[in-house]
C-alpha positions in Angstrom: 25.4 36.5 55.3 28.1 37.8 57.8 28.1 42.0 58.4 31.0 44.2 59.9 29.4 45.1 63.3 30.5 48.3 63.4 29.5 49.2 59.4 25.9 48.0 60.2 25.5 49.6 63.3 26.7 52.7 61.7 24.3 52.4 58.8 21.4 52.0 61.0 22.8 55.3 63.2 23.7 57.1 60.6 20.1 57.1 59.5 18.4 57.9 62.3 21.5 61.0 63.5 20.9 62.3 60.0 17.0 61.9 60.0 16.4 63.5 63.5 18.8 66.4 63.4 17.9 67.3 59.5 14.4 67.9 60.4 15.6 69.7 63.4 17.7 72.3 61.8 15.4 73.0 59.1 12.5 73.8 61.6 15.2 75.6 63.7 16.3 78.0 60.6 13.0 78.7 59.1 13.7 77.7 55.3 17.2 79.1 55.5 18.8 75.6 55.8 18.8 72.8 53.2 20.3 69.5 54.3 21.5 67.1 51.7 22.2 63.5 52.3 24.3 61.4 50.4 23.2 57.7 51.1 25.8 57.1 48.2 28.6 58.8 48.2 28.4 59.4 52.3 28.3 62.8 52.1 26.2 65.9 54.1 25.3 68.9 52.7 24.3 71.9 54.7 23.4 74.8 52.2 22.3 78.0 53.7 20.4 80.9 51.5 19.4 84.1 52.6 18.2 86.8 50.5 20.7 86.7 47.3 23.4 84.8 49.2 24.3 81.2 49.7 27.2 79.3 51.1 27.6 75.3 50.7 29.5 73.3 53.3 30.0 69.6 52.8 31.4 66.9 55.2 32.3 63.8 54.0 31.0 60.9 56.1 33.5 58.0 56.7 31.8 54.0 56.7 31.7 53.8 60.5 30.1 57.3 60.8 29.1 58.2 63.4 31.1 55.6 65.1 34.1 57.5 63.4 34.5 61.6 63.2 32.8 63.4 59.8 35.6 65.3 57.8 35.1 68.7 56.4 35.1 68.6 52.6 38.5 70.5 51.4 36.3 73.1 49.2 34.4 73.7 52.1 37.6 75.7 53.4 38.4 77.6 50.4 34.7 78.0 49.4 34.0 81.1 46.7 30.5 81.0 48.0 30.4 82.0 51.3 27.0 84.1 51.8 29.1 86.9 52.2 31.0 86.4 54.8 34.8 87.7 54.5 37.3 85.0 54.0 39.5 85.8 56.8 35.9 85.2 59.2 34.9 81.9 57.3 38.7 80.4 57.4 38.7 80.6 61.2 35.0 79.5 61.1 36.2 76.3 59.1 39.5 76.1 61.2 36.5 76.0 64.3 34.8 73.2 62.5 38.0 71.1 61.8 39.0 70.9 65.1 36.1 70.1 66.8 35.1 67.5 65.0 39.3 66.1 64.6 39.5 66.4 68.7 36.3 65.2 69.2 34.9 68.2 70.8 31.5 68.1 68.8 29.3 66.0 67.0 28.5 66.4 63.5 25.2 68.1 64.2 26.9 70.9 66.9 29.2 72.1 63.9 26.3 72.5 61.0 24.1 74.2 64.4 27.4 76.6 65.4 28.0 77.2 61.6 24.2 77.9 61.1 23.9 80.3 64.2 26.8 82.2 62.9 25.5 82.2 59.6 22.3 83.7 60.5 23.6 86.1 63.3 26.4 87.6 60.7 23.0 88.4 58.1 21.6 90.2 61.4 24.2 92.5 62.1 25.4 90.9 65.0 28.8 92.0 65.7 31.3 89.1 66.2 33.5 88.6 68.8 37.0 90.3 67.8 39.1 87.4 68.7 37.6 84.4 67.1 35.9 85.8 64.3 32.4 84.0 65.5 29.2 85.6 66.9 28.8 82.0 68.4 31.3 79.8 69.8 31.6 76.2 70.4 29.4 76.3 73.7 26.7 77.8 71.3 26.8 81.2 73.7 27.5 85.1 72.5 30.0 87.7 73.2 29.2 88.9 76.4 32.2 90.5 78.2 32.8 94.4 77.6 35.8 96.1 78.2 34.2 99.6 80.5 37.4 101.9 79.2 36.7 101.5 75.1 33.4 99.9 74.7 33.9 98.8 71.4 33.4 95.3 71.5 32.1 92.4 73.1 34.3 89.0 73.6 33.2 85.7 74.0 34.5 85.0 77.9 36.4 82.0 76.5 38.5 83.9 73.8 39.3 86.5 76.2 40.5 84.2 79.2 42.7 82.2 76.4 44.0 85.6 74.6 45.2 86.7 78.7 46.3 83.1 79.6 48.5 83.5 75.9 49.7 87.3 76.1 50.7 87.2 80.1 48.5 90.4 80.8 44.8 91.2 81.4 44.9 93.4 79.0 41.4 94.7 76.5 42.8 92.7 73.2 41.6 96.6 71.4 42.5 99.3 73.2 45.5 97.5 75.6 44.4 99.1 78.5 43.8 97.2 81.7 40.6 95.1 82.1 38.2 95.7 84.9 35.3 94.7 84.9 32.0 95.9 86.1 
């Protein structure tokens, strides 16, 4: 019997990727994450409850996964479910998603972990930063950076370093006056 070398090595990765980082996450979340695999149909599942609320994100596994990038399922973006987050915050959570794993930024397991994090943090009342719409970004870190004149928010240092490097000035991105920091 002949194989494709790369379909049977991704088989035999995809099991133990989706094996190790499943059990993972749902230790990491305490019951709040439910991970579907579809052997099947090559699908993953990530369903996150808390208290009355639930959103369901699927990606769709391609046959040389994870040899080959994961794709985010198209009703994943314009989800009705969304554990009540707004859908101007969960587009550019989605949009996040889609581009790491289309540039190849982050594994399959980084996006379900950001997605989770910001899941969780949003039901806490953590405020997000104002420029991205996430409480956590892509390097799994928080808002951290405070303008000192309005105090309103915090920024992820990434965001605001891009938002400067695209408007020209170091400017706070909410009240427009000057940045110093501390």
């Amino acid at each position: 019997e002949e194989y494709d070398d790369d379909r049977h090595i991704a088989v035999v990765l995809l099991g133990l990727e989706l094996g190790l980082a499943g059990g993972a996450l749902r230790e990491e979340y305490d019951g709040d994450v439910t991970i579907i695999v579809g052997m099947a149909d090559r699908s993953l599942q990530v369903i996150f409850t808390r208290e009355e609320t639930s959103a369901q994100i699927r990606f769709d596994l391609p046959d040389a996964f994870p040899l080959a990038s994961a794709n985010l399922d198209e009703k994943s973006l314009q989800m009705k479910s969304r554990a009540g987050v707004p859908a101007l915050k969960w587009r550019s959570w989605m949009l996040k998603i889609t581009m790491l794993l289309m540039n190849g930024g982050g594994s399959l397991w980084e996006c379900v972990t950001m997605l989770c994090e910001n899941l969780t943090k949003e039901h806490d009342g953590v405020e997000p930063c104002p420029i991205c719409y996430s409480v956590v970004d892509s390097a799994h870190k928080m808002p951290e950076m405070t303008c000192v004149v309005c105090k309103i928010s915090r920024f992820h240092s990434k965001c605001l370093y891009q938002w400067w490097g695209n408007s020209g000035q170091t400017s706070c991105p909410m009240c427009r006056s000057p940045w110093f920091s501390k």
